[in-house]
mmJSON file of the N, C-alpha and C atoms, coordinates in Angstrom:
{"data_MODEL":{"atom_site":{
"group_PDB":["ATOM","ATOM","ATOM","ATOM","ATOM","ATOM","ATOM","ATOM","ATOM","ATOM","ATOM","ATOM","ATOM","ATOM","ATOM","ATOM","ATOM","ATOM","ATOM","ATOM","ATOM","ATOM","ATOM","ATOM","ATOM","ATOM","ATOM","ATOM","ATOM","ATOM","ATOM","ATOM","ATOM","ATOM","ATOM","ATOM","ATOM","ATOM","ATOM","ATOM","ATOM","ATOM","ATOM","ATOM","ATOM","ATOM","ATOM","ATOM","ATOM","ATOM","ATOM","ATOM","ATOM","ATOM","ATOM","ATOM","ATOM","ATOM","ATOM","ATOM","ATOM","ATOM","ATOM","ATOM","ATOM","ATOM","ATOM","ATOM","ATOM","ATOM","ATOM","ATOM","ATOM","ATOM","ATOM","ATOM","ATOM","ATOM","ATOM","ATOM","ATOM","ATOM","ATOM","ATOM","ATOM","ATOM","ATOM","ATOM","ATOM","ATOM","ATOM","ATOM","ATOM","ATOM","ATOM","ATOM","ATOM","ATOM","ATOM","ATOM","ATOM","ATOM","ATOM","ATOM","ATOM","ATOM","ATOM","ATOM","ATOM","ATOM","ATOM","ATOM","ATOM","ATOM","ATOM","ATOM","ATOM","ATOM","ATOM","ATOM","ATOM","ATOM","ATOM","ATOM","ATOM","ATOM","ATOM","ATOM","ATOM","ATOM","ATOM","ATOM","ATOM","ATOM","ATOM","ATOM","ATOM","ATOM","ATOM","ATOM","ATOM","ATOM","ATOM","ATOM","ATOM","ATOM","ATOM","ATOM","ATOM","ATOM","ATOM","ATOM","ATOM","ATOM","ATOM","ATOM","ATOM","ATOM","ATOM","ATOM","ATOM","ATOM","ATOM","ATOM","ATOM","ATOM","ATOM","ATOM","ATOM","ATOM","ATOM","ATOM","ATOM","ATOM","ATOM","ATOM","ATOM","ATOM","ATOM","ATOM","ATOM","ATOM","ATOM","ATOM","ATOM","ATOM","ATOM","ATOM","ATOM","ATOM","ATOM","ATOM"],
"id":[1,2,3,4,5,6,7,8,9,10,11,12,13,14,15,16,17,18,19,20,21,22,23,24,25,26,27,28,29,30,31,32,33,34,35,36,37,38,39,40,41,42,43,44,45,46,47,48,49,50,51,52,53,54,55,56,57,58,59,60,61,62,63,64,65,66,67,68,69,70,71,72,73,74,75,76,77,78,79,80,81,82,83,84,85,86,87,88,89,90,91,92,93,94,95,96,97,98,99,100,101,102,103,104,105,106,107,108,109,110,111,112,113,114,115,116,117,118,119,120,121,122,123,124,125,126,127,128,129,130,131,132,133,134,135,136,137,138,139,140,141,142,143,144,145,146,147,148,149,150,151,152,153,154,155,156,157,158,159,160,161,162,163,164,165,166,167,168,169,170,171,172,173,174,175,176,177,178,179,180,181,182,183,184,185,186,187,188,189,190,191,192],
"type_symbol":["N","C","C","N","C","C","N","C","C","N","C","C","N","C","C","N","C","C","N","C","C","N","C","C","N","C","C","N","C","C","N","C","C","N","C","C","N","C","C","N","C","C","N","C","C","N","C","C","N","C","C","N","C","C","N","C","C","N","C","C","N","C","C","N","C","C","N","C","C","N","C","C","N","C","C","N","C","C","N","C","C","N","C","C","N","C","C","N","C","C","N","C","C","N","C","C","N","C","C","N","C","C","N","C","C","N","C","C","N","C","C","N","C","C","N","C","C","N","C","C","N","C","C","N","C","C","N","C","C","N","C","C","N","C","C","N","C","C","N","C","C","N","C","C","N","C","C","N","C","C","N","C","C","N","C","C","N","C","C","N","C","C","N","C","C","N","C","C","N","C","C","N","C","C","N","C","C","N","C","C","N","C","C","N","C","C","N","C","C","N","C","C"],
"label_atom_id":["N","CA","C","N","CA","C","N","CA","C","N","CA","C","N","CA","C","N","CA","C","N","CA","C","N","CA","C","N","CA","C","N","CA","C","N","CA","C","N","CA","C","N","CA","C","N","CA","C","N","CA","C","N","CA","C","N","CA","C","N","CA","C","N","CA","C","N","CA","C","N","CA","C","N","CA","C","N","CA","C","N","CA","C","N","CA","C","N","CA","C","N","CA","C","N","CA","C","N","CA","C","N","CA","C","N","CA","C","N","CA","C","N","CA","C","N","CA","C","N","CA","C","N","CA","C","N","CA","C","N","CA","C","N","CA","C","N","CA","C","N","CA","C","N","CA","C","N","CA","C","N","CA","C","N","CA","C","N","CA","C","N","CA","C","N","CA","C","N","CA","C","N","CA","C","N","CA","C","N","CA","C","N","CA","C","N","CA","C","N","CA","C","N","CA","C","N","CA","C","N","CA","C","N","CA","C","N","CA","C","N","CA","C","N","CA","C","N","CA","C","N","CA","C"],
"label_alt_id":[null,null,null,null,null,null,null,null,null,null,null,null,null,null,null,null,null,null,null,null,null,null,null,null,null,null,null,null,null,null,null,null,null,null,null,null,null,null,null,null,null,null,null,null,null,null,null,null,null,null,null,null,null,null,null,null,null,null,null,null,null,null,null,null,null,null,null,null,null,null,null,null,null,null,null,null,null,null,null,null,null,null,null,null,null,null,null,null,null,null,null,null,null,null,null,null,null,null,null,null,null,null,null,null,null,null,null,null,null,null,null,null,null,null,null,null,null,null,null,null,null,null,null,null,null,null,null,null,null,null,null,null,null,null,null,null,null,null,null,null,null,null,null,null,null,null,null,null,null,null,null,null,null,null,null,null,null,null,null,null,null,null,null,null,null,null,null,null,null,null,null,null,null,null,null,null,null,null,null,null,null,null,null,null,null,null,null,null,null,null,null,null],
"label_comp_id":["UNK","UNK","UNK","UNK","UNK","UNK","UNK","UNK","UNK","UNK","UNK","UNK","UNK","UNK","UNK","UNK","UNK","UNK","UNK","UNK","UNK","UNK","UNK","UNK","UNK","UNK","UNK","UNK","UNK","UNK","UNK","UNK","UNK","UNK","UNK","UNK","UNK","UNK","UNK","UNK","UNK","UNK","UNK","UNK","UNK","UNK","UNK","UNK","UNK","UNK","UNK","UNK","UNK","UNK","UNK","UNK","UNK","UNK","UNK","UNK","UNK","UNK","UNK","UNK","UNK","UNK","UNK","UNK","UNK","UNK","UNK","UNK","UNK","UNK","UNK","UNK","UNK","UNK","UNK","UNK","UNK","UNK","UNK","UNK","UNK","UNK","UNK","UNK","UNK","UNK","UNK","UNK","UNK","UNK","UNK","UNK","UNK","UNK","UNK","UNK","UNK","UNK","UNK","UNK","UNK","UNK","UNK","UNK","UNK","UNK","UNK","UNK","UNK","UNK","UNK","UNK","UNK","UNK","UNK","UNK","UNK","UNK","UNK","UNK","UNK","UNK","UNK","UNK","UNK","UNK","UNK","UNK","UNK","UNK","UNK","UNK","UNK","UNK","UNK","UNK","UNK","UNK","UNK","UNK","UNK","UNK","UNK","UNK","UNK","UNK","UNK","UNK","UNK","UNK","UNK","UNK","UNK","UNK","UNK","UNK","UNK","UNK","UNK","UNK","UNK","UNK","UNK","UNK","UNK","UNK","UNK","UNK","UNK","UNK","UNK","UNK","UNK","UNK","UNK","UNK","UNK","UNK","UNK","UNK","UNK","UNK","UNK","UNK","UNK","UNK","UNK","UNK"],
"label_asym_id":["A","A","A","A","A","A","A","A","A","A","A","A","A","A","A","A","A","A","A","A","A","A","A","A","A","A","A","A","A","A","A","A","A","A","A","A","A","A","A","A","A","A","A","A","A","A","A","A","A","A","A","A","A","A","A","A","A","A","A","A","A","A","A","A","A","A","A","A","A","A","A","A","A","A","A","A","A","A","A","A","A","A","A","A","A","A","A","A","A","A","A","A","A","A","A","A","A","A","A","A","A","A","A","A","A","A","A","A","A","A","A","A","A","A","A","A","A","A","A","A","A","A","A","A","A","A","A","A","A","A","A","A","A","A","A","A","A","A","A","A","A","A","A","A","A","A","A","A","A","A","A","A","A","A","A","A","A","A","A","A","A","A","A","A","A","A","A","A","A","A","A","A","A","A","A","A","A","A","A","A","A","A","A","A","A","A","A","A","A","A","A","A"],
"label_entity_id":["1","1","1","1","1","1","1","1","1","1","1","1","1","1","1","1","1","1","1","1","1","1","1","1","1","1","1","1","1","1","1","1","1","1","1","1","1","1","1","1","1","1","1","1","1","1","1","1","1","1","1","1","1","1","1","1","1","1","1","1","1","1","1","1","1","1","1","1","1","1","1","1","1","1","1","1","1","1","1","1","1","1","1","1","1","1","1","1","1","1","1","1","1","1","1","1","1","1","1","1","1","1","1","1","1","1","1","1","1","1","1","1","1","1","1","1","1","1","1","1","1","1","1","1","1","1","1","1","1","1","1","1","1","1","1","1","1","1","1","1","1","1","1","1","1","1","1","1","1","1","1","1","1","1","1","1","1","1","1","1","1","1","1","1","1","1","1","1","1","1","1","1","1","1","1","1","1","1","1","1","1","1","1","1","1","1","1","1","1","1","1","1"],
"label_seq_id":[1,1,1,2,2,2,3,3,3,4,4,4,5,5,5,6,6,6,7,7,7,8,8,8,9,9,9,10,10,10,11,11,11,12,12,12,13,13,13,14,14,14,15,15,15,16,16,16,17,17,17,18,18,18,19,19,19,20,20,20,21,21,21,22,22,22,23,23,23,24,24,24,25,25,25,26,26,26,27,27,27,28,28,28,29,29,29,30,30,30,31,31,31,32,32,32,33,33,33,34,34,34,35,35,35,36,36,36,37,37,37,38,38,38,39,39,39,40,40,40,41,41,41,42,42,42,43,43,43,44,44,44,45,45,45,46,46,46,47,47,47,48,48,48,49,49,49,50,50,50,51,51,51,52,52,52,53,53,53,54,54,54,55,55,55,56,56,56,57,57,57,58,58,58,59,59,59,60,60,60,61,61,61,62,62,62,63,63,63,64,64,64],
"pdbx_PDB_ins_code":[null,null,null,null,null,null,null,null,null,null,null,null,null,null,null,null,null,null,null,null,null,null,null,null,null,null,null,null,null,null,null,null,null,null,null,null,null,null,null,null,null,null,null,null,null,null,null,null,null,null,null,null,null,null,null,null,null,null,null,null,null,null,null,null,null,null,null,null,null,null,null,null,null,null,null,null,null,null,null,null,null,null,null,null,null,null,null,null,null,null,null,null,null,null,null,null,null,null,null,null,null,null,null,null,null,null,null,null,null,null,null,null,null,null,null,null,null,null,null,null,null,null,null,null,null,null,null,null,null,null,null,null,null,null,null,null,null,null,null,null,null,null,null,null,null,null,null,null,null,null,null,null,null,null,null,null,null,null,null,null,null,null,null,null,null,null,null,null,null,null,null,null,null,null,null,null,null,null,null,null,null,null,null,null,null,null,null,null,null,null,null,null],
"Cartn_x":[50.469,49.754,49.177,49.431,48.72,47.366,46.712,45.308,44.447,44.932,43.749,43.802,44.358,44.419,43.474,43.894,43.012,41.49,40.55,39.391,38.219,36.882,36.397,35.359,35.353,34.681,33.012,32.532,31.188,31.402,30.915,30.859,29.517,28.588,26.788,26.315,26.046,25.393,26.682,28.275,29.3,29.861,30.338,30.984,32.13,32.797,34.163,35.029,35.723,36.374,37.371,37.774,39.306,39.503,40.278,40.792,41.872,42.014,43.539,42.899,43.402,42.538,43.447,43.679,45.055,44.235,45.018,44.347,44.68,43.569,44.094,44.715,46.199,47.37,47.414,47.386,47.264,48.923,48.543,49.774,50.601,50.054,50.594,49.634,48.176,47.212,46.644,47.31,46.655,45.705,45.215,44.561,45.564,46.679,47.341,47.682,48.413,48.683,47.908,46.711,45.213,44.908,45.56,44.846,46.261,47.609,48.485,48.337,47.619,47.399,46.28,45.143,44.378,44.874,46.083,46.13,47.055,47.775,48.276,47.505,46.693,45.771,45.214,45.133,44.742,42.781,42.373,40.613,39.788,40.189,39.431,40.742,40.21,41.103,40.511,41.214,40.041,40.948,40.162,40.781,41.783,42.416,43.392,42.484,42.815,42.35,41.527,41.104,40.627,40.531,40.558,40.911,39.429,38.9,37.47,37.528,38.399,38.153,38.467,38.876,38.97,37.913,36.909,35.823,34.935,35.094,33.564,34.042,35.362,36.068,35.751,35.372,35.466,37.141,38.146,39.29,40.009,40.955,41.202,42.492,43.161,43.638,43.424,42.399,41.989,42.122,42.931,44.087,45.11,45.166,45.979,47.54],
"Cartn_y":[-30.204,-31.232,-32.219,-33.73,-34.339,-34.648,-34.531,-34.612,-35.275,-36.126,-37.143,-36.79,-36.051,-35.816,-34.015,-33.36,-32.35,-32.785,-32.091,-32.542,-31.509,-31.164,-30.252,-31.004,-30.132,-30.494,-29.812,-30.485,-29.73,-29.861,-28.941,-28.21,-27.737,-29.029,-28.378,-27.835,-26.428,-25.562,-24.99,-24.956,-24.578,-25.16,-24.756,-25.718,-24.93,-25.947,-25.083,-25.812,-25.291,-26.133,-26.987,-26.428,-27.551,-27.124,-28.429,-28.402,-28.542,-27.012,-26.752,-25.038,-25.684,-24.385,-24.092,-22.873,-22.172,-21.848,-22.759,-22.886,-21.466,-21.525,-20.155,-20.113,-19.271,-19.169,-17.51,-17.517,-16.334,-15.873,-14.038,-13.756,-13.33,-14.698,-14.778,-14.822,-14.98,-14.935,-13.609,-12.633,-11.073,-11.154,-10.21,-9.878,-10.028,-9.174,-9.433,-10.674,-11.934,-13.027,-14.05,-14.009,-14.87,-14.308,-13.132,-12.37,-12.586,-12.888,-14.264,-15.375,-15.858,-17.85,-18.079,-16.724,-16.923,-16.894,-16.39,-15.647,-17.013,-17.895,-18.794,-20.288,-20.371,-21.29,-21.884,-21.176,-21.358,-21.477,-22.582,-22.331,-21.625,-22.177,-21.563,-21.229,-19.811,-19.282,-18.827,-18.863,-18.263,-16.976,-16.021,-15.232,-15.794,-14.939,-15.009,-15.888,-16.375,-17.209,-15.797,-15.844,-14.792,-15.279,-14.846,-15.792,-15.682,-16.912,-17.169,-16.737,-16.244,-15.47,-14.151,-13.653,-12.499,-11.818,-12.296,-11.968,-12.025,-13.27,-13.338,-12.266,-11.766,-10.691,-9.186,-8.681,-7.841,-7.299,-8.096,-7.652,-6.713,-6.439,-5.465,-6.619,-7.322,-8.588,-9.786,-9.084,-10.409,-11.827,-10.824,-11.932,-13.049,-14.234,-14.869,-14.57],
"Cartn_z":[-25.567,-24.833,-25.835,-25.635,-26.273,-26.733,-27.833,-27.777,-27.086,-26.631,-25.987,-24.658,-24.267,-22.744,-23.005,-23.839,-23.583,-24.437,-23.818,-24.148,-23.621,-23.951,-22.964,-21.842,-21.351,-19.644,-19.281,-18.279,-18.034,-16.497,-16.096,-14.788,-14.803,-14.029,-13.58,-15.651,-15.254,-16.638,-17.381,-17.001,-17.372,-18.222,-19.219,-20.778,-20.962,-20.985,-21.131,-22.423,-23.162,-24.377,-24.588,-23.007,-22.445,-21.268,-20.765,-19.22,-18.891,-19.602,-18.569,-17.498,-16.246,-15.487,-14.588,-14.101,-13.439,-11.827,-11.002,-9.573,-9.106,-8.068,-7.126,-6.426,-6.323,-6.072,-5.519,-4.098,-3.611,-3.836,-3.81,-4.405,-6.177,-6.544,-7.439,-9.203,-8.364,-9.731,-9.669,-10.057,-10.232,-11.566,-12.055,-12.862,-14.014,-14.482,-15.343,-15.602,-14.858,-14.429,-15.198,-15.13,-15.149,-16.611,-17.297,-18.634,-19.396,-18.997,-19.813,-19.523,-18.613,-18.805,-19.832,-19.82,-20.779,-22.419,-22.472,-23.831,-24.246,-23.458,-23.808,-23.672,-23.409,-23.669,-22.421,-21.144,-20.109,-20.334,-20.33,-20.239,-18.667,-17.944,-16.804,-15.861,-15.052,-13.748,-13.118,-11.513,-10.199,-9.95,-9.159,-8.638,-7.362,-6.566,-5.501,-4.562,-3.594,-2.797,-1.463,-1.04,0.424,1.603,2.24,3.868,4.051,4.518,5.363,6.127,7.486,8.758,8.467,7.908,7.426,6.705,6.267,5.639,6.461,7.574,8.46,9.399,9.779,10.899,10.656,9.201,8.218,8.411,8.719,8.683,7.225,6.98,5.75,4.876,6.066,4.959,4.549,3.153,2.823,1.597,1.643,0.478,1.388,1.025,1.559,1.76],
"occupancy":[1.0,1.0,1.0,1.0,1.0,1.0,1.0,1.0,1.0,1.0,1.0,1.0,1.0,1.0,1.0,1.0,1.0,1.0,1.0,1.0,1.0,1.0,1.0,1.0,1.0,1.0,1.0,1.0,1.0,1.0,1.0,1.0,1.0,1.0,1.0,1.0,1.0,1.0,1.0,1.0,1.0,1.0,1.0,1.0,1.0,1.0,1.0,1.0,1.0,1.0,1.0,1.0,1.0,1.0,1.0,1.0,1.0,1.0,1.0,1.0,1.0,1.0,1.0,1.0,1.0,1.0,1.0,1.0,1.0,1.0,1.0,1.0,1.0,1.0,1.0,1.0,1.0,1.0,1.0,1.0,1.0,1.0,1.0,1.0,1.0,1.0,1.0,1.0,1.0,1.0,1.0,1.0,1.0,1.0,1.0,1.0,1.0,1.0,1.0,1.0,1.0,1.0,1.0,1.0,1.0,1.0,1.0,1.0,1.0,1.0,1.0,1.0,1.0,1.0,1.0,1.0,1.0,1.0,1.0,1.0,1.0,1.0,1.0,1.0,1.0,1.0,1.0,1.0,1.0,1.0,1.0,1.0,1.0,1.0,1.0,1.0,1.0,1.0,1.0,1.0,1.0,1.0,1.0,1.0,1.0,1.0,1.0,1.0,1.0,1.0,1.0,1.0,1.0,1.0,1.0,1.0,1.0,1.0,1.0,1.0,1.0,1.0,1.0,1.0,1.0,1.0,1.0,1.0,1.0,1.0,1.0,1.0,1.0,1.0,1.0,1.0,1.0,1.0,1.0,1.0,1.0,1.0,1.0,1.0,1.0,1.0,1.0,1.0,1.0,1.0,1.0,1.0],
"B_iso_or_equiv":[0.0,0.0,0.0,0.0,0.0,0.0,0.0,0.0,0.0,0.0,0.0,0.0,0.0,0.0,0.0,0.0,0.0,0.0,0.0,0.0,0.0,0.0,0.0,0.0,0.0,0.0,0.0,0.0,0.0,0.0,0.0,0.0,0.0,0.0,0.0,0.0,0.0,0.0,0.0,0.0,0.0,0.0,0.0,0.0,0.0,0.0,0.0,0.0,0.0,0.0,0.0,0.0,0.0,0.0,0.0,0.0,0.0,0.0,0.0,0.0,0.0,0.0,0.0,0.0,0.0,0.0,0.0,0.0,0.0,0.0,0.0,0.0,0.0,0.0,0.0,0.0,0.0,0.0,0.0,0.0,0.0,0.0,0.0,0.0,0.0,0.0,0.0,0.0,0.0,0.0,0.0,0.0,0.0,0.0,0.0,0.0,0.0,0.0,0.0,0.0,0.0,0.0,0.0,0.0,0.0,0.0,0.0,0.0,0.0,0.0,0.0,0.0,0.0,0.0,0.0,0.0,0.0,0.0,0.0,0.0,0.0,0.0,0.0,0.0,0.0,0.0,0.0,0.0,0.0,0.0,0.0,0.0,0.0,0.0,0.0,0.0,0.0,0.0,0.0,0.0,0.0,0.0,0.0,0.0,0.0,0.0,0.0,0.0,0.0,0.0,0.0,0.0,0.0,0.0,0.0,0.0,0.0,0.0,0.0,0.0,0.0,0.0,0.0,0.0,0.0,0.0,0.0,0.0,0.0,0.0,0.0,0.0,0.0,0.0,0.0,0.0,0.0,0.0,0.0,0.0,0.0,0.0,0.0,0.0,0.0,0.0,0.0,0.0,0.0,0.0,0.0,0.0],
"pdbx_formal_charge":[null,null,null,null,null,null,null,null,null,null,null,null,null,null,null,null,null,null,null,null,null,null,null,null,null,null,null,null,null,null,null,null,null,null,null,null,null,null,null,null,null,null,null,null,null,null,null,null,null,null,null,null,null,null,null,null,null,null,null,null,null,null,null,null,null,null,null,null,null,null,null,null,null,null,null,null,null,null,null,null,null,null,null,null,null,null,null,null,null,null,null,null,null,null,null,null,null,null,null,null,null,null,null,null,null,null,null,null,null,null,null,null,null,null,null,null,null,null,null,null,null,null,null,null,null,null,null,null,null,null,null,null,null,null,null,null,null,null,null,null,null,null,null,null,null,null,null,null,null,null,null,null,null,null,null,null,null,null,null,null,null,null,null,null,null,null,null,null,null,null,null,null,null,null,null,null,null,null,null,null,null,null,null,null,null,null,null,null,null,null,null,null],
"auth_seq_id":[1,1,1,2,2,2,3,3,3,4,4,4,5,5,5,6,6,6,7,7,7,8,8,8,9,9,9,10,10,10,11,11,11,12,12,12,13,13,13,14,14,14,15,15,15,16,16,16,17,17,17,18,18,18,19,19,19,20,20,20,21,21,21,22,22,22,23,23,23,24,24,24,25,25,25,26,26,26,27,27,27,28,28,28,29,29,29,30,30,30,31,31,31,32,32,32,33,33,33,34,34,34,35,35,35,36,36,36,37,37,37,38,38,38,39,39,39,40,40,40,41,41,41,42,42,42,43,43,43,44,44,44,45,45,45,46,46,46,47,47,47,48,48,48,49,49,49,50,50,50,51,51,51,52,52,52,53,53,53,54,54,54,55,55,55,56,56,56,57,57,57,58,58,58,59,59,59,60,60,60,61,61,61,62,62,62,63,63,63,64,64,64],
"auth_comp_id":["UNK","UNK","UNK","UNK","UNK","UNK","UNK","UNK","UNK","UNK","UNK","UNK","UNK","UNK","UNK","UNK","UNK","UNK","UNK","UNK","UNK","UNK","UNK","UNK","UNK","UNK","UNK","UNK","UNK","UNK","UNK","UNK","UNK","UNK","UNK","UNK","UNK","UNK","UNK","UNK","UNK","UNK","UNK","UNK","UNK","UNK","UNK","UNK","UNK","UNK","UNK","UNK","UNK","UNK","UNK","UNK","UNK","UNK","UNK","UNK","UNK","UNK","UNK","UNK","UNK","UNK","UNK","UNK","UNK","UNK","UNK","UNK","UNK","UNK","UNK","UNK","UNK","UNK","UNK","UNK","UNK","UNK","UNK","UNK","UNK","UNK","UNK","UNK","UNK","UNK","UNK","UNK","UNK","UNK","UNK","UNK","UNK","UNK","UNK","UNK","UNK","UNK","UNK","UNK","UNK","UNK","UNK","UNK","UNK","UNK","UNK","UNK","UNK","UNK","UNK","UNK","UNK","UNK","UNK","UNK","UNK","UNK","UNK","UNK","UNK","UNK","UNK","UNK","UNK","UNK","UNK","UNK","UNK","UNK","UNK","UNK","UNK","UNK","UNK","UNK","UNK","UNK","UNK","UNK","UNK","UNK","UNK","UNK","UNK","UNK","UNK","UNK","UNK","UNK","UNK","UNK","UNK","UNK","UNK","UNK","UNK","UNK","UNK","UNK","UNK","UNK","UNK","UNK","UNK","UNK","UNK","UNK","UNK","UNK","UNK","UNK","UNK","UNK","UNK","UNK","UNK","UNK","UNK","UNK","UNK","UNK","UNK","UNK","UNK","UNK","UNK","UNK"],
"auth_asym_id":["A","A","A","A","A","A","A","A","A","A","A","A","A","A","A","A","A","A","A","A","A","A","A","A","A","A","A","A","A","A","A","A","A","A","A","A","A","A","A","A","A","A","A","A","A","A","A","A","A","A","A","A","A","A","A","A","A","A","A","A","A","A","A","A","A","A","A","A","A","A","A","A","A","A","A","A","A","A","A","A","A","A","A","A","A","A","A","A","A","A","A","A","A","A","A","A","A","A","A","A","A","A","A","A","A","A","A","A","A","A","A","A","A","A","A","A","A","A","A","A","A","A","A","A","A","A","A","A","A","A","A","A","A","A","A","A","A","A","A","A","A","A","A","A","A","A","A","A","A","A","A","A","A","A","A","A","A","A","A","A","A","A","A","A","A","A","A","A","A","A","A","A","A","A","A","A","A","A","A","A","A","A","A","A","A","A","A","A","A","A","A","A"],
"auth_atom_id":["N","CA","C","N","CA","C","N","CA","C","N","CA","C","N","CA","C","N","CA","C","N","CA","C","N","CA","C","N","CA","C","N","CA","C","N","CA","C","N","CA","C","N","CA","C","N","CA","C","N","CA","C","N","CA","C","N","CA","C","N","CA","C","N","CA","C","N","CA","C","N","CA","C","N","CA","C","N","CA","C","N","CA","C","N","CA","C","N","CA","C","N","CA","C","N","CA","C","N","CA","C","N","CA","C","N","CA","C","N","CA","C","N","CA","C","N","CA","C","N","CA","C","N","CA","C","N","CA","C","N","CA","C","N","CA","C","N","CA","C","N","CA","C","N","CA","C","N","CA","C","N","CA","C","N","CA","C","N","CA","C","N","CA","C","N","CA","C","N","CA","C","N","CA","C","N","CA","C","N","CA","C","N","CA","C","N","CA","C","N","CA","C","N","CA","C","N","CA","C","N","CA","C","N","CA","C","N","CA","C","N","CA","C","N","CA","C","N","CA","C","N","CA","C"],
"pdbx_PDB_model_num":[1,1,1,1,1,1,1,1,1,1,1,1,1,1,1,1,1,1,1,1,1,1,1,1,1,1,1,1,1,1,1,1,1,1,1,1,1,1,1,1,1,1,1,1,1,1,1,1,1,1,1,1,1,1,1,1,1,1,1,1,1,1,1,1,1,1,1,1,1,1,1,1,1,1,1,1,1,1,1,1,1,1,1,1,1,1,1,1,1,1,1,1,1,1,1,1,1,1,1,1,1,1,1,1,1,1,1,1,1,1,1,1,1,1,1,1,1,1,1,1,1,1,1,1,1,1,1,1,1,1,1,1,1,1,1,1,1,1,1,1,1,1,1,1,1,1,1,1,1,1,1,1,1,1,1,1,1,1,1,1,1,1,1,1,1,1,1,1,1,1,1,1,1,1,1,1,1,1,1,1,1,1,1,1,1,1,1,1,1,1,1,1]
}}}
């Protein structure tokens, strides 16, 4: 990536050293997943996405 495009970011009290950040991608951002985007230079990652009605339902699928 070219330098001038990476750069670091502030988020509120959050400092981060660069912005490259791996969206949440239900399915497909497991734990392992998210612990190689980090190791390759990924700065920030979310967990899996969770369904909002499924949480307010206490349903059992709550992964997208």
């Amino acid at each position: 990536m070219p330098d001038a495009l990476y750069r670091p970011v502030k988020i509120g009290s959050l400092e981060l050293e660069g912005n490259i950040f791996l969206a949440p991608m239900a399915g497909y951002t497991d734990c392992v997943f998210r612990s190689i985007c980090a190791d390759y230079g990924a700065d920030f990652s979310f967990t899996e996405l969770a369904s909002a009605e499924a949480l307010m339902r206490g349903g059992s699928q709550l992964l997208l």
